[in-house]
MILUM-733847 format. One line per 4 residues: their letters; for each residue x, y, z of C-alpha. Coordinates in pm, whole numbers, plus 50000, padded with zeros to 5 digits. Example, Ala and Ser with C-alpha at 12.3 -4.5 7.8 and 13.67 -1.06 7.14 Angstrom:
<pts>
as> 51230/49550/50780 ~ 51367/49894/50714
</pts>
This chain:
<pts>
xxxx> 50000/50000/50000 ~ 50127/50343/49886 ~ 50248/50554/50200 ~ 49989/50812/50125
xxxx> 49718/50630/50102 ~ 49822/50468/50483 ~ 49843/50845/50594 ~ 49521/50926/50471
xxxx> 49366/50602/50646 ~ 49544/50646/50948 ~ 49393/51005/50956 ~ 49068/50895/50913
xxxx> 49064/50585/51197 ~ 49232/50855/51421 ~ 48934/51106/51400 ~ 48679/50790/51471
xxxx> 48873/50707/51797 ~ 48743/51099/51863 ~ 48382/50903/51854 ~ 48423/50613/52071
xxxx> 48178/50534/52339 ~ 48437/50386/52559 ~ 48272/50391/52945 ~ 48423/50101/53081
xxxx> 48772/50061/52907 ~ 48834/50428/52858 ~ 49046/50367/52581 ~ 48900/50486/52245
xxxx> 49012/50296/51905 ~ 48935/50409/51561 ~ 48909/50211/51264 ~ 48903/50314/50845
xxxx> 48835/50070/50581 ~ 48919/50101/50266 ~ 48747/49932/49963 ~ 48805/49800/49621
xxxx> 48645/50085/49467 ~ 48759/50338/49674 ~ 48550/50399/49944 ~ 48673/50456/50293
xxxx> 48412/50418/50627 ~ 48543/50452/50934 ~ 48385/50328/51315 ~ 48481/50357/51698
xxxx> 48466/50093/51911 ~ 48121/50067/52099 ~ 48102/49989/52499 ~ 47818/49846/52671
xxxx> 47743/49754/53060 ~ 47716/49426/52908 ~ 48092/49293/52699 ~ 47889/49063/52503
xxxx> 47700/49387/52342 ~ 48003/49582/52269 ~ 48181/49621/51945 ~ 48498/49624/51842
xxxx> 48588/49929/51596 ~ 48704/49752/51332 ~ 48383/49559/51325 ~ 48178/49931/51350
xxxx> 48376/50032/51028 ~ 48288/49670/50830 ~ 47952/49653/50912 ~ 47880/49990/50799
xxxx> 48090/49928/50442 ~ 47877/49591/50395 ~ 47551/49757/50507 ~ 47612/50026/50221
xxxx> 47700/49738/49985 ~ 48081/49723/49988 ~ 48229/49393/50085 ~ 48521/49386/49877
xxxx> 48767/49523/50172 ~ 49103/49588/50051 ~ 49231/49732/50359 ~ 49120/49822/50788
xxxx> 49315/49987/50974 ~ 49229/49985/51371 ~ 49454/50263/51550 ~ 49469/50379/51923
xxxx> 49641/50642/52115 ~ 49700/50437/52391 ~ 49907/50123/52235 ~ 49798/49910/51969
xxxx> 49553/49722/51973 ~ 49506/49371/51795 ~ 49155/49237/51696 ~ 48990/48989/51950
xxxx> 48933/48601/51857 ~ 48582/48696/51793 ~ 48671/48993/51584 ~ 48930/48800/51334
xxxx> 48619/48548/51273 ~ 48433/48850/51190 ~ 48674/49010/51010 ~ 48767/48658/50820
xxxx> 48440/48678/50637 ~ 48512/49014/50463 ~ 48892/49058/50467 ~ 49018/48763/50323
xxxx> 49265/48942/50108 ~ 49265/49277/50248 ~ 49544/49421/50490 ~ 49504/49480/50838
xxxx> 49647/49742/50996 ~ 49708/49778/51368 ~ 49839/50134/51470 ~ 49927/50379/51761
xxxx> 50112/50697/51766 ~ 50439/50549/51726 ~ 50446/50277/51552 ~ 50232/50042/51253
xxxx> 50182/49683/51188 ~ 50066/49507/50876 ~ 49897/49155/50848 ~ 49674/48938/50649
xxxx> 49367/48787/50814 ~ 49514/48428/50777 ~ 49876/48540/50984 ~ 49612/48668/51263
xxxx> 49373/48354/51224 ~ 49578/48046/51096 ~ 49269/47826/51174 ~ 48918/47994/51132
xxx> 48582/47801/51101 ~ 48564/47819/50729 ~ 48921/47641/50723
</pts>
């Protein structure tokens, strides 16, 4: 991925962590995603009393892409201020049914890592 098109993502998943609804954790993550045609969406991770109800920000940002109609996800990036912050188990199986060739990008102020969905979930259910 071109440099500034990361930049530009990176922006964008930093301005949703501005959003996040983070009560219990107090630690607000951002997330962009980027699709084959070009479209970005971005989402904020989602706390509720309840862990089972929350969502992650990376999942915010998907869901809204596919509920506009874009599931071809070339890239998500997922960035917080406070360290990064990898997807959960759930998340990746989530994520595994819309990312399967897209990049994932975990950020923080400091410092960027890059994966595919199948170095972050070796063994998913659709294996």
């Amino acid at each position: 991925m071109e440099q500034i098109v990361l930049d530009k993502l990176l922006e964008k998943a930093k301005s949703a962590a501005e959003r996040a609804y983070c009560p219990n954790s107090e630690n607000p993550v951002g997330a962009c995603v980027l699709t084959q045609n070009g479209m970005i969406f971005t989402g904020c991770n989602i706390e509720t009393t309840a862990p089972a109800g929350s969502l992650g920000a990376m999942e915010v940002a998907v869901v809204k892409a596919v509920s506009e109609g874009y599931s071809s996800i070339i890239a998500v990036v997922n960035y917080c201020e406070n360290g990064i912050v990898y997807p959960t188990g759930d998340e990746r199986e989530f994520l595994r049914e819309f990312t399967e060739r897209a990049q994932i990008i975990c950020a923080t102020v400091d410092k960027t890592e890059q994966f595919t969905i199948q170095e972050l979930l070796p063994f998913s259910f659709r294996e």
